[in-house]
C-alpha positions, 0 to 999 in steps of 0.5 A: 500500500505504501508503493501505492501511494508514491507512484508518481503518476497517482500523485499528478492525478489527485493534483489535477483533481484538485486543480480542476475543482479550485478553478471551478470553486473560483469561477463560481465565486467570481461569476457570482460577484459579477452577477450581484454587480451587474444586477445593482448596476440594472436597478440603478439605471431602470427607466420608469413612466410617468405622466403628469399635468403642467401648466400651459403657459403662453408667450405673446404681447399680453398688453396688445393682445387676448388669447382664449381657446388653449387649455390651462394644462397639458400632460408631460409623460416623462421617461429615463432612469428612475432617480431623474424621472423622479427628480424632475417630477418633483421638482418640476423645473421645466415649462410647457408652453405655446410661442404665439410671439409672431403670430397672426391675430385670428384662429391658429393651430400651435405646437405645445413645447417644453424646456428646461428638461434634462437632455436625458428624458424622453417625452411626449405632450397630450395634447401635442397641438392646440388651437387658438384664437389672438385678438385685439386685446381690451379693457374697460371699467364697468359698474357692478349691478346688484342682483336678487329674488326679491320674492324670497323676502319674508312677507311684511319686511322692508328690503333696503337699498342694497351696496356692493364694494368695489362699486366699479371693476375692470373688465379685460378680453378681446376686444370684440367681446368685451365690446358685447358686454351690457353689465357687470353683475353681482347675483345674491342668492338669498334664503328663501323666507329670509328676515333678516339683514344679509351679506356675502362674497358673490362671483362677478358676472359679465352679460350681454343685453341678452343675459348671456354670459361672457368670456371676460377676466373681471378685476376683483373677481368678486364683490361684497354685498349686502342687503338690509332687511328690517321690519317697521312697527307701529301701534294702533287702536283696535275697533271691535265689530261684533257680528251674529248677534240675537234679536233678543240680546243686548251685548256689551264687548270690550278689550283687555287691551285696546291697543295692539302693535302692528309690525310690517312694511313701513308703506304698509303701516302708514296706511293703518290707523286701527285694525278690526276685530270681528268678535262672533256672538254666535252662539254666547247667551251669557256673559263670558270672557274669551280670546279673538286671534288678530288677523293683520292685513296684508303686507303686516309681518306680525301683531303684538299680542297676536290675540286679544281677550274681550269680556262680552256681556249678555243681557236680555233687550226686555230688561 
């Protein structure tokens, strides 16, 4: 057995035995380390999408003209590695926009741009192309009519003279258009049923002699207005007018109060002097005490009391 083992062509076997499995240990280990490197490197440099909505902004002489037709946003579909894509969404500093510095005034069709992006990202634009319309540019200082339900007023309260602040605006858009407009309005929306003063910020409105509205920028937007809803009052005798009584009976009727206050329109109360109480005898053959509800004409909001009691004596007329 010893020979064995110092034979010279056994030991140039095992050694290359062992040569060959330290190559293969080594080229696994290496291969492996290339792969995890190579899968690192895929990661950092993946390209992602994404697509998001920027401004349009216009380029064009806004002092001499108007541009109305292109959309206030576009979308940006962005793509390259995933840091920048999401650099560059983040931080969105780059434009979109329309060159319409050497157009003509009418309706174009223009090409959407972008700059300020990194020459690394693709993209493309939706829409691509807009259409537009350049016109002559025009401004005018209108003053704000005030509009409102007078209906929904509450029945018997005086309605003031309603204010808006800013009384005046102005009123910028192409000129043909702003040409057509009749009025500037404030609509304040009441309650229905409302009785009381009221205030609030309303959207300004251009129209046409028509009621239509028009496509115009209003400086302020908006417009405070106020409406003053009050109520008059006013005290006057009550006239008691018995009805239904028998031939046969003598009646005496007389209020507890003989005065009531009246409240309501202050045009309404100026023509009241005494308000009416019809006092039913039908059916009383005796002397008693009962209470009459006041019913306040037209125009009167409410009565203070709302009823009145009336001592009523009976007696017969032979007596």
């Amino acid at each position: 057995m010893k020979d064995f083992w110092n034979k010279r062509w056994f030991i140039k076997v095992v050694s290359l035995l062992f040569a060959i499995l330290l190559v293969i240990y080594i080229d696994s280990t290496q291969t492996g380390f290339v792969t995890q490197g190579e899968s690192r490197k895929t990661r950092q440099t993946a390209n992602e999408t994404q697509t998001i909505s920027v401004p349009l902004q216009v380029s064009i002489d806004t002092d001499k003209y108007y541009v109305v037709g292109y959309p206030e946003k576009v979308k940006i579909t962005l793509e390259g590695s995933n840091a920048l894509v999401t650099s560059t969404v983040n931080t969105q500093s780059f434009r979109a926009y329309i060159d319409l510095t050497h157009k003509k005034i009418g309706k174009q069709t223009v090409r959407v741009q972008v700059t300020g992006l990194n020459s690394q990202l693709s993209y493309t634009i939706n829409p691509a192309t807009v259409n537009v319309d350049i016109e002559r540019r025009k401004s005018r200082t209108m003053p704000v009519q005030i509009e409102y339900n007078k209906n929904a007023v509450a029945n018997g309260y005086n309605v003031g003279t309603a204010t808006v602040d800013p009384q005046k605006v102005e009123v910028t858009g192409a000129k043909g258009e702003v040409n057509q407009i009749d009025q500037i309005v404030a609509k304040l929306p009441l309650p229905n049923g409302i009785n009381h003063s009221y205030q609030r910020q309303v959207i300004l409105v251009a129209e046409d002699s028509k009621g239509r509205q028009l496509n115009a920028v209003i400086t302020p937007s908006t417009a405070n207005v106020k409406l003053p809803v009050s109520l008059s009052k006013k005290t006057v005798k009550l006239n008691l007018r018995p009805k239904n009584e028998k031939n046969n009976k003598v009646y005496s009727v007389t209020a507890k109060n003989d005065q009531v206050t009246l409240y309501g329109k202050k045009s309404v109360l100026a023509k009241i002097n005494q308000l009416n109480v019809d006092v039913d005898l039908k059916g009383i053959d005796s002397s008693t005490v009962r209470n009459y509800p006041l019913v306040s004409p037209k125009g009167v909001a409410r009565a203070d009391p709302a009823e009145v009691q009336i001592s009523i004596k009976v007696k017969d007329s032979s007596n």
